[in-house]
MILUM-159073 format. One record per residue (C-alpha): x, y, z; residue number from 1; residue in three letters. Coordinates in steps of 0.02 Angstrom, whole numbers, plus 50000, padded with zeros to 5 digits. Layout:
N
<r xx="X" yy="Y" zz="Z" i="NUM" aa="ALA"/>
...
// end
This chain:
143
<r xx="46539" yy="49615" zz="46862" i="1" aa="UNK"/>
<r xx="46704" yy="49557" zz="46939" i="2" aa="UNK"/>
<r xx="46869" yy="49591" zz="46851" i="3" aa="UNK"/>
<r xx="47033" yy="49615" zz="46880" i="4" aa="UNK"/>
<r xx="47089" yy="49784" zz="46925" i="5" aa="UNK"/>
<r xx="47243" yy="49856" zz="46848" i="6" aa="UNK"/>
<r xx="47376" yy="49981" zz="46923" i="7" aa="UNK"/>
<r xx="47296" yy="50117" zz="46806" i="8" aa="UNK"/>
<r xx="47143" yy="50047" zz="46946" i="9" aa="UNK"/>
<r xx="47242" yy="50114" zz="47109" i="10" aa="UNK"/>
<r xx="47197" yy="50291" zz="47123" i="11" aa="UNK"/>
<r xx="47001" yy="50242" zz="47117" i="12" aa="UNK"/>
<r xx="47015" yy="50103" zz="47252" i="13" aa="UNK"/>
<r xx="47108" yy="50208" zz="47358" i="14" aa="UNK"/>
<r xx="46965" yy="50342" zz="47332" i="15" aa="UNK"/>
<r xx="46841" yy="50185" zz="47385" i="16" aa="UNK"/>
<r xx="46947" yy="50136" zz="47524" i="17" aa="UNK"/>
<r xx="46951" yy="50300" zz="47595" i="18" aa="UNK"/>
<r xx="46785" yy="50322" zz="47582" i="19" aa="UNK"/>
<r xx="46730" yy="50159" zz="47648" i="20" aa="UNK"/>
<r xx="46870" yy="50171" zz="47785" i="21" aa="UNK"/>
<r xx="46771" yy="50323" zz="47863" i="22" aa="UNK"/>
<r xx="46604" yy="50242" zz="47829" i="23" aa="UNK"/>
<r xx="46650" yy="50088" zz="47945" i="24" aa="UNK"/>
<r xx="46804" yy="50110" zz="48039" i="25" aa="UNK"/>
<r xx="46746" yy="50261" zz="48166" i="26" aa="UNK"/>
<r xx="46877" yy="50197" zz="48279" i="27" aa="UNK"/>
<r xx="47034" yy="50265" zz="48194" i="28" aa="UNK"/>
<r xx="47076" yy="50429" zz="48210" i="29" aa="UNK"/>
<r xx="47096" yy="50550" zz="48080" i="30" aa="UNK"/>
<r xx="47322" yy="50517" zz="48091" i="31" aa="UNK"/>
<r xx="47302" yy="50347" zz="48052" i="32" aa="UNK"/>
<r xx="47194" yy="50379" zz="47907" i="33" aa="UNK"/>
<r xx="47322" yy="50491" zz="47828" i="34" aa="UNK"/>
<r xx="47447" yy="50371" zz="47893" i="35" aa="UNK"/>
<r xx="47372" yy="50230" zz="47797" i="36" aa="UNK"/>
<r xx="47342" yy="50311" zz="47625" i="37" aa="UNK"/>
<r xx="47504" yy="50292" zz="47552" i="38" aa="UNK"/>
<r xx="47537" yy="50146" zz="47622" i="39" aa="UNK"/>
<r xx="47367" yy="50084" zz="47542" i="40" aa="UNK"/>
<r xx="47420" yy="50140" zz="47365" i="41" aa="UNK"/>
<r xx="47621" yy="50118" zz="47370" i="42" aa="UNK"/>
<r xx="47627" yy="49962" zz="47456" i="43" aa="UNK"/>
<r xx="47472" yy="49865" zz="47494" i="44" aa="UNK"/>
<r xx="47411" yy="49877" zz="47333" i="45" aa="UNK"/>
<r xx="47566" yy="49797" zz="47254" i="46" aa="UNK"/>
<r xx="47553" yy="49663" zz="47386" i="47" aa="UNK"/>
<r xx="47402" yy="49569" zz="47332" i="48" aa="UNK"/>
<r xx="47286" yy="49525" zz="47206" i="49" aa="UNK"/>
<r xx="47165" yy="49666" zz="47174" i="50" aa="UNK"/>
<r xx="46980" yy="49628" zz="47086" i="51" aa="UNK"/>
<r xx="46862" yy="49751" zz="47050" i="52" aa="UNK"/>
<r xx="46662" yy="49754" zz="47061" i="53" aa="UNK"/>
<r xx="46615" yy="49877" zz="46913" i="54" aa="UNK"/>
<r xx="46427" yy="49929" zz="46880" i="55" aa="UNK"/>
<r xx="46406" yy="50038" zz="46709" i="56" aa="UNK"/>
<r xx="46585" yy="50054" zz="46688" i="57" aa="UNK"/>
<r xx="46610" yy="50117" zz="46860" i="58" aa="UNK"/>
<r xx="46709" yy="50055" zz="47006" i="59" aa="UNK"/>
<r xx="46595" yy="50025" zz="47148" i="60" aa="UNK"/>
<r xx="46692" yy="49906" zz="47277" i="61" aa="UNK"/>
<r xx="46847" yy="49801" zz="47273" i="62" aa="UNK"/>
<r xx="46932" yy="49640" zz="47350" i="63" aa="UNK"/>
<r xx="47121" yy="49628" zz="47378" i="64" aa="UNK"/>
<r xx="47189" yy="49445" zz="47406" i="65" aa="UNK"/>
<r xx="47364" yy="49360" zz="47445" i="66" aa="UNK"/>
<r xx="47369" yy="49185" zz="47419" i="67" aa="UNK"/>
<r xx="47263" yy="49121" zz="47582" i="68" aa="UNK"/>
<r xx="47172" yy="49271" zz="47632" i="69" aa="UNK"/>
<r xx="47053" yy="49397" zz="47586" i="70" aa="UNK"/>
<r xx="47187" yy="49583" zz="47616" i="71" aa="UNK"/>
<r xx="47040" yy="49698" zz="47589" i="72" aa="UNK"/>
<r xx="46863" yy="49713" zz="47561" i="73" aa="UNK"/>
<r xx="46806" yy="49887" zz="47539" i="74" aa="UNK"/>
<r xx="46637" yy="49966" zz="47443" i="75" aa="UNK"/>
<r xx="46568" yy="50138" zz="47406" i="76" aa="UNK"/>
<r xx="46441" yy="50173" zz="47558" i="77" aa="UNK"/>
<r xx="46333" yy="50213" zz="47435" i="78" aa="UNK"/>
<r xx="46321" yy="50027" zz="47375" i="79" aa="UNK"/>
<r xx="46353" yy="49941" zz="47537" i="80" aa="UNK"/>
<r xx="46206" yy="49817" zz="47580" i="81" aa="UNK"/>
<r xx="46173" yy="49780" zz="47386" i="82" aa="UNK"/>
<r xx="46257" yy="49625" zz="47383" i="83" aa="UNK"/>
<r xx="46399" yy="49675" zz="47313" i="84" aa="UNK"/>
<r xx="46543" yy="49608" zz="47462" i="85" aa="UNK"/>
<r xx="46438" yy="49443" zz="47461" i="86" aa="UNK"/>
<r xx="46488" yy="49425" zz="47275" i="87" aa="UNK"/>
<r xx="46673" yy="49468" zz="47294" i="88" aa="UNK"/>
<r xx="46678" yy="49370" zz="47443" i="89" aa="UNK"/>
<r xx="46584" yy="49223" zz="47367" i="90" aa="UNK"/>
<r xx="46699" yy="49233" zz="47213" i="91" aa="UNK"/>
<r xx="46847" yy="49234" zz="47342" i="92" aa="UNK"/>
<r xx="46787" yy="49081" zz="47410" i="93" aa="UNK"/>
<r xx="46738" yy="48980" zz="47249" i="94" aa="UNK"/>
<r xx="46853" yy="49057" zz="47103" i="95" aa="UNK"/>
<r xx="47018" yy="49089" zz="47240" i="96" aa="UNK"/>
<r xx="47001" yy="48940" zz="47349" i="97" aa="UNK"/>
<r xx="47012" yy="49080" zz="47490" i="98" aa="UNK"/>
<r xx="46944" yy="49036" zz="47650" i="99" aa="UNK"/>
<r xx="47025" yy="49174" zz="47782" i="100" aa="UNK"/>
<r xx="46998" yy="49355" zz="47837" i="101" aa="UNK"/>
<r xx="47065" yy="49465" zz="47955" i="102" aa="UNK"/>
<r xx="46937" yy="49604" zz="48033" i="103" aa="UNK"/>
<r xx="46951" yy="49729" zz="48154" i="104" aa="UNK"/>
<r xx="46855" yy="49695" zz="48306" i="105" aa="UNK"/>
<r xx="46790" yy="49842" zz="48314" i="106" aa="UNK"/>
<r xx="46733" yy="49851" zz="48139" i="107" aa="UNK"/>
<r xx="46556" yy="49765" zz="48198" i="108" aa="UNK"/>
<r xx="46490" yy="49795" zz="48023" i="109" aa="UNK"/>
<r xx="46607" yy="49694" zz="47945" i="110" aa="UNK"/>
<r xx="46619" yy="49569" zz="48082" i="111" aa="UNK"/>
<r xx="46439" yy="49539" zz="48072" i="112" aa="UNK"/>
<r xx="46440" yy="49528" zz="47893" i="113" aa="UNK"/>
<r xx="46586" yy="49377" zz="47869" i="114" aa="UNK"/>
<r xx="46491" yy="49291" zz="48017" i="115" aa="UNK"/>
<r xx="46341" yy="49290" zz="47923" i="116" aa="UNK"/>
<r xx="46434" yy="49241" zz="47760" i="117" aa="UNK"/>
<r xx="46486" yy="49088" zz="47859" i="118" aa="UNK"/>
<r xx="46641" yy="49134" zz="47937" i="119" aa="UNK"/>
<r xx="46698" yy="49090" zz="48113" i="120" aa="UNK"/>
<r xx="46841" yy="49165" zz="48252" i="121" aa="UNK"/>
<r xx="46978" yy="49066" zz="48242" i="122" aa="UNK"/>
<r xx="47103" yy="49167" zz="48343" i="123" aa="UNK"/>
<r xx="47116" yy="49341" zz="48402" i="124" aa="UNK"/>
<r xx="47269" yy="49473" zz="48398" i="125" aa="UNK"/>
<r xx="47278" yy="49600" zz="48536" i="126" aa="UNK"/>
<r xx="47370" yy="49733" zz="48401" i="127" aa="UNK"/>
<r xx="47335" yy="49737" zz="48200" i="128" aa="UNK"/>
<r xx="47487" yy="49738" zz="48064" i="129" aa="UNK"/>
<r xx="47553" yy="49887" zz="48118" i="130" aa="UNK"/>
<r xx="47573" yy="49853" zz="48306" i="131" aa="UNK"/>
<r xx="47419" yy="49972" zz="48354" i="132" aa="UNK"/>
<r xx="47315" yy="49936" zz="48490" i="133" aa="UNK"/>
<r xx="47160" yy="49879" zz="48360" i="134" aa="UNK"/>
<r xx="47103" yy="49706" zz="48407" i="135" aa="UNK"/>
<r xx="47103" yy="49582" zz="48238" i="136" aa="UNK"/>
<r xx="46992" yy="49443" zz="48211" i="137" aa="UNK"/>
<r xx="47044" yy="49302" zz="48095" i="138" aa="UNK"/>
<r xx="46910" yy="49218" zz="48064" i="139" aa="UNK"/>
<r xx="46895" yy="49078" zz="47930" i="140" aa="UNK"/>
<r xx="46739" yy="48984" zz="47853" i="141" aa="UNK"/>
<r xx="46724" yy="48817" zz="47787" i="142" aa="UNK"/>
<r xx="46663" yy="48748" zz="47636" i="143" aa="UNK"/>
// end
């Protein structure tokens, strides 16, 4: 089921993004991690429009959205590959009217799994948000 989160939410996506951060992204190092944390929880997360994916009254993955395009994506390795990031992605696309992403190239999971949702490269960024030399996608689909 997909619901909003709430603030009281944060310190349980973080968990999840953490968790799913080291899961996919084996290109950071270990100082960027602990870089991004707080700015995950203290800023980030105030920054968008967080849903949650709960199974049994437990968090398993989120989706973080500004108005145009999907922030954040992250789910509990544990459930990855159970459909759950097609469902917050489809309900990004349908319920949000939200039809762009932003990857890290070197995230091939995730790059794999918007282009197989439907989504295409529309541009590429030699440096992500932070001016770090991570290549970003954005890629966008169309309905």
């Amino acid at each position: 089921m997909i619901i909003k989160a709430s603030q009281d939410d944060h310190l349980t996506l973080l968990n999840i993004w953490e968790k799913s951060v080291r899961a996919t992204h084996d290109f950071l190092p270990e100082t960027m991690i602990a870089e991004l944390k707080p700015l995950i929880l203290n800023e980030y997360f105030h920054h968008v429009q967080l849903n949650k994916y709960v199974i049994d009254q437990q968090i398993v993955g989120f989706l973080g959205t500004s108005d145009d395009n999907i922030e954040m994506l992250f789910i509990l390795p544990e459930y990855r590959r159970s459909g759950i990031g097609q469902a917050l992605v489809n309900f990004a696309v349908q319920q949000l009217q939200i039809y762009k992403v932003d990857v890290n190239e070197q995230n091939f999971q995730a790059v794999n799994f918007y282009k197989k949702m439907g989504f295409h490269t529309v541009n590429r960024s030699e440096l992500d948000g932070q001016g770090n030399p991570y290549p970003i996608l954005h890629l966008h689909i169309t309905t």
